[in-house]
C-alpha positions as CSV (number, residue, x, y, z in Angstrom):
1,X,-130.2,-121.8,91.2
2,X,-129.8,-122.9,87.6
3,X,-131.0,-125.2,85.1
4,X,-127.8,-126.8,85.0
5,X,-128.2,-127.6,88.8
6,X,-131.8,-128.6,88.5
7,X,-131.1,-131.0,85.4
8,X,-129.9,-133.6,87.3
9,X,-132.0,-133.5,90.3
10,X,-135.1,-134.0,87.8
11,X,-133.7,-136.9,86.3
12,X,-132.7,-138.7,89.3
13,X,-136.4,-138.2,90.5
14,X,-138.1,-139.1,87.4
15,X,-136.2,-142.8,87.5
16,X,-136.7,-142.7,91.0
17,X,-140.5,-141.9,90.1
18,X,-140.6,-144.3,87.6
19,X,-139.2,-147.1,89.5
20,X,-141.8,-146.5,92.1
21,X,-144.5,-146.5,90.2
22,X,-143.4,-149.7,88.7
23,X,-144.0,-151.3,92.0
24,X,-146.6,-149.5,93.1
25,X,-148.6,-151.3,90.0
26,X,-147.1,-154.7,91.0
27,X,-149.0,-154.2,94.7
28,X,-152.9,-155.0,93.7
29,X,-154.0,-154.2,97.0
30,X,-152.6,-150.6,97.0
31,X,-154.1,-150.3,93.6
32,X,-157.2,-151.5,93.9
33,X,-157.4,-149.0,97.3
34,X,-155.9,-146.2,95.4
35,X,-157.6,-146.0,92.3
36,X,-161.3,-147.5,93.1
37,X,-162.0,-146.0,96.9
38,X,-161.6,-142.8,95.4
39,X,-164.3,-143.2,92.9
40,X,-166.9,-145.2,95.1
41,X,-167.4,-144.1,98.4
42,X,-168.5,-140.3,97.2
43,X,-171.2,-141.8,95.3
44,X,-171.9,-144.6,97.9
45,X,-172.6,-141.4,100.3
46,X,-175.6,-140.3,98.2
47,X,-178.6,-141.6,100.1
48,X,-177.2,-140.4,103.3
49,X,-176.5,-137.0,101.5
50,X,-180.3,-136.8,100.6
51,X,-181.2,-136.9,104.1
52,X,-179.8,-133.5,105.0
53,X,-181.8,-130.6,104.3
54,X,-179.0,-129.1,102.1
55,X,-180.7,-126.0,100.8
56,X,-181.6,-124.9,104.2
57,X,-177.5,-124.4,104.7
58,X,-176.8,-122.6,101.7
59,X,-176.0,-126.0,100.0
60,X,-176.1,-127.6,96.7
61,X,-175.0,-131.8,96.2
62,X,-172.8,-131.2,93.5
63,X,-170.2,-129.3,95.2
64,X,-170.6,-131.4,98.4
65,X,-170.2,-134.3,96.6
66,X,-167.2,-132.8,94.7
67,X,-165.4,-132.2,98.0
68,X,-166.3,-135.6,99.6
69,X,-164.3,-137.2,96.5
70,X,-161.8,-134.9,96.2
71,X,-161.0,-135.5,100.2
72,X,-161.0,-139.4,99.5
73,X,-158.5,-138.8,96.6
74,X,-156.2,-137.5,99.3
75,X,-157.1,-140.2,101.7
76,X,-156.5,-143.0,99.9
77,X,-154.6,-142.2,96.8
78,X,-152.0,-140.4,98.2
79,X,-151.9,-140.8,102.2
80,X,-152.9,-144.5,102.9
81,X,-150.7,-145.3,99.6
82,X,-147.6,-143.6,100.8
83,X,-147.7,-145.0,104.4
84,X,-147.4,-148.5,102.9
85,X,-144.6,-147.4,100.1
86,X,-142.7,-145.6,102.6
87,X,-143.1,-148.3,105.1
88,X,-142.3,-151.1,102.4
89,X,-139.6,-149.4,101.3
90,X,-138.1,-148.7,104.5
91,X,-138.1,-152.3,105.7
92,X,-137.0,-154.0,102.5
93,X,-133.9,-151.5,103.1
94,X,-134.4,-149.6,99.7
95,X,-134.1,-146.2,101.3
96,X,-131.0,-147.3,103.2
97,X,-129.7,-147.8,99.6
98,X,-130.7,-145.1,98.3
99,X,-128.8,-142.6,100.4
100,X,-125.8,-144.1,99.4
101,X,-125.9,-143.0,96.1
102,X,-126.6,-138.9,94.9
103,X,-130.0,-138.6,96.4
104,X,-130.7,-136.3,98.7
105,X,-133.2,-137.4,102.0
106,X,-135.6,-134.8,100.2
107,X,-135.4,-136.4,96.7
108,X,-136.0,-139.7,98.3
109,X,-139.0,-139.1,100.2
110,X,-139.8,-136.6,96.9
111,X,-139.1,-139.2,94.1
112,X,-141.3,-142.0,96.2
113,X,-144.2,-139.9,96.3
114,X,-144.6,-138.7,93.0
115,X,-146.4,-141.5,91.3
116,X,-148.9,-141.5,94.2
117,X,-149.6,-137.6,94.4
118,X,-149.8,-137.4,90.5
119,X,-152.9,-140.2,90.8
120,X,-154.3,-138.4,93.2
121,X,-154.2,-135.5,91.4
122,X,-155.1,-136.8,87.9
123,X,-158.4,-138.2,90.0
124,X,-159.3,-135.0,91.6
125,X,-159.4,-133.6,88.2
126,X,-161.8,-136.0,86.8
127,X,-163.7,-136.4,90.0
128,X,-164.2,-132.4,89.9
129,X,-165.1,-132.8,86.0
130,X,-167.4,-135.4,86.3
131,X,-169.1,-134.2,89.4
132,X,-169.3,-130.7,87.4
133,X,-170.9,-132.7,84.6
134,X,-173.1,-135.3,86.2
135,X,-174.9,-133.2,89.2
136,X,-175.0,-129.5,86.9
137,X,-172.6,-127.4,89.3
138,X,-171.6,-125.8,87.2
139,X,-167.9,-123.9,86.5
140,X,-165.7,-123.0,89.4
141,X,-166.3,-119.4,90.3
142,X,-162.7,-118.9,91.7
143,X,-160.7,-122.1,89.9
144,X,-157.4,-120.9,92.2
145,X,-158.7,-121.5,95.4
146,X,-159.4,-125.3,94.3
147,X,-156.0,-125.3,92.6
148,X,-154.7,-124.6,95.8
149,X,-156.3,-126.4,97.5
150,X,-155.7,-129.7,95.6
151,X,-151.9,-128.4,95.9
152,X,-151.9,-128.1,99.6
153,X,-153.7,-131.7,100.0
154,X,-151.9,-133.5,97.9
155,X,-148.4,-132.5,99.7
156,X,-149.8,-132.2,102.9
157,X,-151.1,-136.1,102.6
158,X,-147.5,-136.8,101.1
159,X,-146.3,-135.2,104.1
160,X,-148.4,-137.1,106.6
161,X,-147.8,-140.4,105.0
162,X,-144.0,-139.8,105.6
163,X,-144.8,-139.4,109.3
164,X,-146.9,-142.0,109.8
165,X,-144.9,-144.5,108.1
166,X,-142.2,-143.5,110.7
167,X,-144.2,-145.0,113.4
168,X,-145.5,-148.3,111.7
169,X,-143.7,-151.4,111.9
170,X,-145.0,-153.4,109.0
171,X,-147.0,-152.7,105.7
172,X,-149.5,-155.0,107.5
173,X,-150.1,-152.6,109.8
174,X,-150.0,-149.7,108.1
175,X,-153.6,-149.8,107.5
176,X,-154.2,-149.4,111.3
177,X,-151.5,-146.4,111.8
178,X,-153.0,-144.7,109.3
179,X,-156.7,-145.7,110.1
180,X,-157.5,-142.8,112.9
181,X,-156.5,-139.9,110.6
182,X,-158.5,-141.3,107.7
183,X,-161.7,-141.4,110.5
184,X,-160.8,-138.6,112.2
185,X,-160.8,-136.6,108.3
186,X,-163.9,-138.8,106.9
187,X,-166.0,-137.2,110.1
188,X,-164.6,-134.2,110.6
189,X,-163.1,-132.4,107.5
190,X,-166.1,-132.3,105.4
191,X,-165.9,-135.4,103.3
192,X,-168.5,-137.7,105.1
193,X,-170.7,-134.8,106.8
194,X,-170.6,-131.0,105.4
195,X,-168.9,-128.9,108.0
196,X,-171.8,-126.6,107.9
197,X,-173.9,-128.7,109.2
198,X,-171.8,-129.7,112.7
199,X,-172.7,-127.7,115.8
200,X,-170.7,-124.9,115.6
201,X,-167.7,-125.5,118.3
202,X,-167.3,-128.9,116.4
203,X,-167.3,-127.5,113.3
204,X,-164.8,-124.5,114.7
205,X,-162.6,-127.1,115.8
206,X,-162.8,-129.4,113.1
207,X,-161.6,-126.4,110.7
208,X,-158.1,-127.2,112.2
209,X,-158.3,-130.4,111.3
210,X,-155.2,-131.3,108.6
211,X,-157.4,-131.8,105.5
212,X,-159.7,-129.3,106.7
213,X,-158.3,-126.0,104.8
214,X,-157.6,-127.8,101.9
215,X,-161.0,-129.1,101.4
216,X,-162.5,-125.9,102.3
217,X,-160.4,-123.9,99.5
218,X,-161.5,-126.9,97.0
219,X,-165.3,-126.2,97.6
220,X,-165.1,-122.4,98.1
221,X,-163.0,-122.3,94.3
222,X,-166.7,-124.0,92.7
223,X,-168.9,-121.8,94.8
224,X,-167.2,-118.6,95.9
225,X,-168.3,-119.1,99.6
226,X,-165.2,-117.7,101.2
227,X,-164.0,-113.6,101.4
228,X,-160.8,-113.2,100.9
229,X,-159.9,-112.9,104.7
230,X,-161.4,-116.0,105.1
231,X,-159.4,-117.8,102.3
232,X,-156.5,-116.3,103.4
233,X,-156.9,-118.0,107.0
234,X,-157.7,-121.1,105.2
235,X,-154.1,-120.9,102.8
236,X,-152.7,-120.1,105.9
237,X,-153.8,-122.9,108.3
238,X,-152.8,-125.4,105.3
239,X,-149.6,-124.2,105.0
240,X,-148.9,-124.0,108.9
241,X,-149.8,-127.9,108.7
242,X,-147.7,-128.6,105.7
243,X,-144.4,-126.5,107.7
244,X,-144.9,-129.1,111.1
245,X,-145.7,-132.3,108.9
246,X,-142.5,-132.0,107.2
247,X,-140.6,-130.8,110.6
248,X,-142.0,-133.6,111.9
249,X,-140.5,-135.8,109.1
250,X,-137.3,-134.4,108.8
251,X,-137.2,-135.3,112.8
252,X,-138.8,-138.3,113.6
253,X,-138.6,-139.9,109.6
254,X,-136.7,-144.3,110.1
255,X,-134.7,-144.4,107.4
256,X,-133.9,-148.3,109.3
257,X,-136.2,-151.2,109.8
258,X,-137.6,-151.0,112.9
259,X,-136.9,-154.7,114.6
């Protein structure tokens, strides 16, 4: 495809991105969730984190702590965030406007989440810089596998957000829809609680979790943990969730209210 064709696609997104992010920042709520979550509940996690005998798993607190915040940048920056924009949106009948006009569904659902998955991103970065800066761990030894796998959580929580929303009613209760995949993440992907040090069938099953890949190429890119086998399996499981999240948007995804 061209230039010429992709020229106009970009600019409908970036005013669709712009307008969003216009009333994302009018929504104090979202913002104060989005932006200040992120940042204190890694370091909030400290004292529980000095309890654990990390050494004796091959473990060191700043890349621990790097994941933990990195995992709550795609909690509540990006997923929680996006269940209540797309649910807003939906209900106040923006997307049903939308579609009337040149949009594609894709550049909709694309062009809403932009604002969110770039904050998410620009706090990952400086969560990973500051964590590399405050608690000495150093460079990353293999900076692609956390590229990646800040790319594949950040569109997976997109993704996610899109689905949820689908099932919730009202923005009010968006916080419970999206409540049992933030817990079910916080415990079991790593964030709260290292993976390695679960009993082993929970931790085996906790690798499938949605988040779980992501947050395990994140880490592994700072300490080199994974073989290449194993980092393949990892890209791979992401991208498996990413293909059914978005199937399951494109299937179940209200473009109505739901009364």
């Amino acid at each position: 495809m061209s230039s010429i064709t992709w020229a106009p696609a970009g600019r409908r997104l970036r005013a669709l991105a712009g307008a969003e992010l216009a009333l994302l920042g009018r929504n104090r709520s979202v913002v104060f969730t989005a932006l200040v979550m992120p940042l204190v509940l890694p370091f909030s996690m400290r004292p529980a984190l000095d309890q654990i005998d990390l050494k004796k798993e091959g473990l060191s607190i700043g890349p621990v702590m790097m994941t933990a915040a990195v995992g709550f940048s795609f909690l509540f920056a990006v997923y929680t965030s996006l269940v209540n924009a797309y649910t807003a949106r939906r209900e106040e009948l923006v997307l049903k406007r939308l579609r009337t006009g040149e949009l594609s569904d894709t550049e909709i659902l694309a062009g809403t989440a932009l604002p969110a998955v770039a904050l998410g991103l620009a706090q990952a970065l400086l969560l990973c810089t500051g964590c590399a800066a405050l608690l000495h761990s150093g460079a990353p030894k293999a900076p692609y596998l956390t590229l990646l796998g800040l790319a594949a959580g950040l569109v997976l929580g997109a993704a996610l957000a899109a689905l949820t929303a689908s099932f919730t009613r009202t923005t009010e209760s968006g916080q419970v829809t999206a409540l049992p995949l933030v817990f079910v993440s916080t415990i079991g992907s790593g964030i709260a609680v290292p993976a390695d040090v679960l009993p082993d069938r929970l931790a085996s099953v906790c690798d499938f979790l949605p988040f779980s890949p992501a947050l395990r190429l994140v880490r592994a890119g700072w300490t080199g943990e994974l073989s290449a086998a194993q980092a393949l399996g990892a890209t791979a499981t992401a991208l498996a969730w990413i293909v059914v999240a978005v199937f399951a948007v494109r299937r179940w995804f209200r473009w109505e209210p739901r009364r």
